[in-house]
N, C-alpha and C positions, 0 to 999 in steps of 0.2 A: 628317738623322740626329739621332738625340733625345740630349741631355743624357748622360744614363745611359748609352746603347751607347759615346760617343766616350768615359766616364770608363775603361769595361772596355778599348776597345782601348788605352787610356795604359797603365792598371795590367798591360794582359798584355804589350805591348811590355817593361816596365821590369821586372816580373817574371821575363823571360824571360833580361836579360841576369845577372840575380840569380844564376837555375838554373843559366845556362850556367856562370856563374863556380864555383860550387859543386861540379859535375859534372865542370869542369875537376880540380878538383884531387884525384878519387879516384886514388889511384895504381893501374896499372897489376897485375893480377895478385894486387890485394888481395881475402881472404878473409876478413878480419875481419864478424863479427857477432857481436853484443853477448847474443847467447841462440840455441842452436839453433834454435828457434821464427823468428827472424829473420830477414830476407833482408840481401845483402851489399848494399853498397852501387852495384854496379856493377848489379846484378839490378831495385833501384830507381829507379837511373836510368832501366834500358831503361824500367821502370812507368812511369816521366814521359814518356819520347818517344811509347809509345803513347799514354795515356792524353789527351794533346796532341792524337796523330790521331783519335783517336776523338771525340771532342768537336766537333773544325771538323769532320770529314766527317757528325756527326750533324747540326748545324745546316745543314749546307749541300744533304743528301740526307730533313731528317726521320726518319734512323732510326738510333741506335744500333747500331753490332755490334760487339764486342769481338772481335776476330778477330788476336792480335797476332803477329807473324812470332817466331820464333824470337831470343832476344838475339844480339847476336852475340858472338863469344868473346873478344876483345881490350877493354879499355876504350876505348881510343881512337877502336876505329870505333863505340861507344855514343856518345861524345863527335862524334864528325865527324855521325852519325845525329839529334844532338840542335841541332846548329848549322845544318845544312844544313836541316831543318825550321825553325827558328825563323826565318829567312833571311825564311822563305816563309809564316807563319802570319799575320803582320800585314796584305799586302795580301788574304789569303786572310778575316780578317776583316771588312774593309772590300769585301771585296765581294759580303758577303753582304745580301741587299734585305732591306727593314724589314720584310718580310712574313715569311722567316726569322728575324729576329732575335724579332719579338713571336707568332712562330708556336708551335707545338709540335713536340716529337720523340717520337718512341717509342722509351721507355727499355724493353728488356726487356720486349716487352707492355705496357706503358702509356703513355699520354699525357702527358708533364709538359711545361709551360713554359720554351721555348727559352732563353729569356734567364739566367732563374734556374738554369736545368742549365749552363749558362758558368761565369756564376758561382762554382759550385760546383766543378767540375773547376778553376778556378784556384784555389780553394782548397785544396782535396787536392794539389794540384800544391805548393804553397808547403809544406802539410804533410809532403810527401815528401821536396821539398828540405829542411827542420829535421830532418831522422830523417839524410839523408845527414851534416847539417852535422855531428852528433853524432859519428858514426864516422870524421871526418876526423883527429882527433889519435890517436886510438887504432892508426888506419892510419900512421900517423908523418906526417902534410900538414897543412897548415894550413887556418886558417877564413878566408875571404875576408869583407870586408866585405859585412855583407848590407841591414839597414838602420841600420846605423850601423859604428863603426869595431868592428872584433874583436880579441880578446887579441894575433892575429897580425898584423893590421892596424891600428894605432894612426888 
């Protein structure tokens, strides 16, 4: 396994427990969003669990589909939805073969580069979670330590 694959499955394992902590702390039944235009933050999360599946099952089949189930109505089971995947996404990285990983997928009718489309959905993922982290006090919760200590977490 090259350099570079084993650094992404470090940063997605460790990223993951980041979201979770994050995710955890929407409350329950919160509607807050910060502009009409915006999504709440329970609505974003669900965007992280899919956007999670969709990524491993692109590299793992070569082809994109955004196909995402319906949210479901409670936080909690967004939150059990988003732990019970992550559970599962790290041996599901590791076993995808080098020929997946340095392969392509088809994003939407085109070809892009397996590796760097990972890449990229962990980053939209970390930028989803920073959009939740923001409407956490607002919701009355706290900000969990993310990469370093927060106002709530010393």
């Amino acid at each position: 396994m090259n350099v570079e694959r084993q650094l992404f499955e470090r940063f997605w394992a460790n990223e993951a427990k980041t979201t979770r902590s994050v995710i955890a702390r929407i409350p329950e039944g919160a509607t807050y969003r910060p502009d009409p235009k915006s999504r709440t933050a329970q609505e974003i999360a669900w965007q992280i669990v899919c956007e999670e599946q969709m990524i491993i099952e692109a590299l793992e089949t070569g082809r994109a589909a955004w196909t995402p189930p319906p949210m479901p109505p409670k936080m909690r089971d967004v939150l059990s939805a988003y732990t019970a995947q992550a559970t599962t996404l790290p041996a599901r990285w590791a076993a995808l073969s080098d020929a997946q990983w340095a392969g392509q997928v088809e994003f939407f009718g085109k070809l892009r580069p397996a590796a760097p489309m990972a890449w990229s959905f962990l980053f939209d993922i970390v930028h989803h979670r920073g959009q939740i982290s923001t409407y956490l006090r607002p919701m009355g919760s706290t900000v969990p330590q993310i990469y370093g200590p927060s106002g709530d977490e010393p």
